[in-house]
C-alpha positions, 0 to 999 in steps of 0.5 A, a space after each residue: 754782340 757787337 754793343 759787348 764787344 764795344 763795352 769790353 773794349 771801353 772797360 779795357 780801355 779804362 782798366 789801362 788808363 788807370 794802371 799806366 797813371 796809378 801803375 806807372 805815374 808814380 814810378 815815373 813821377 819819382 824819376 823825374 825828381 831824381 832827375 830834377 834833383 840832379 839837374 839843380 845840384 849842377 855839373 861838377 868839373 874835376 881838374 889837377 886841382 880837385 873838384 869844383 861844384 858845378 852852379 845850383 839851379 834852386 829851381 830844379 831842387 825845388 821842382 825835385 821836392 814838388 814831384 816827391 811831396 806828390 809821390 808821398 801823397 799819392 803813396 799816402 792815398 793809396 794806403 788810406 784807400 787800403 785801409 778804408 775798404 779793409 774796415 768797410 768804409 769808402 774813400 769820398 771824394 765829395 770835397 776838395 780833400 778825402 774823407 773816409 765815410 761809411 759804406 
């Protein structure tokens, strides 16, 4: 009894890893670039004279960039997944890159 109770709670413990990186990591991953993208666009000041821009930080854009490619990679891969098991094949990890093979 007490081996079951250890691997459901190994299981859950994976099962929840996995929905807080695939469930969660993207959500939050697309935040930051948001937040990045902000932070490197710089602070504007408004006066009686108008609006100046505030100064760019390029490696706040760039690092904004980075963090959506991921995002559409990730979005890309999870789709490919979908698509792979829907004809009966699998998604192989063997490589560096994905390849798609036969069950």
């Amino acid at each position: 009894m007490t081996n079951n109770l250890g691997f459901a709670l190994n299981g859950a413990w994976q099962v929840l890893l996995a929905g807080l990186l695939l469930g969660a990591g993207l959500p939050v991953l697309f935040a930051l670039g948001i937040r990045s993208l902000a932070w490197g666009a710089g602070e504007a000041s408004v006066d009686a004279t108008g609006v100046t821009p505030g100064k760019r930080r390029p490696v706040g854009t760039a690092l904004g960039y980075v963090l959506f490619a991921v995002v559409v990679a990730g979005v890309l891969l999870g789709l490919t997944f979908i698509v792979a098991t829907g004809f009966g094949n699998k998604l192989s990890f063997e490589h560096i890159y994905p390849t798609i093979v036969p069950k």
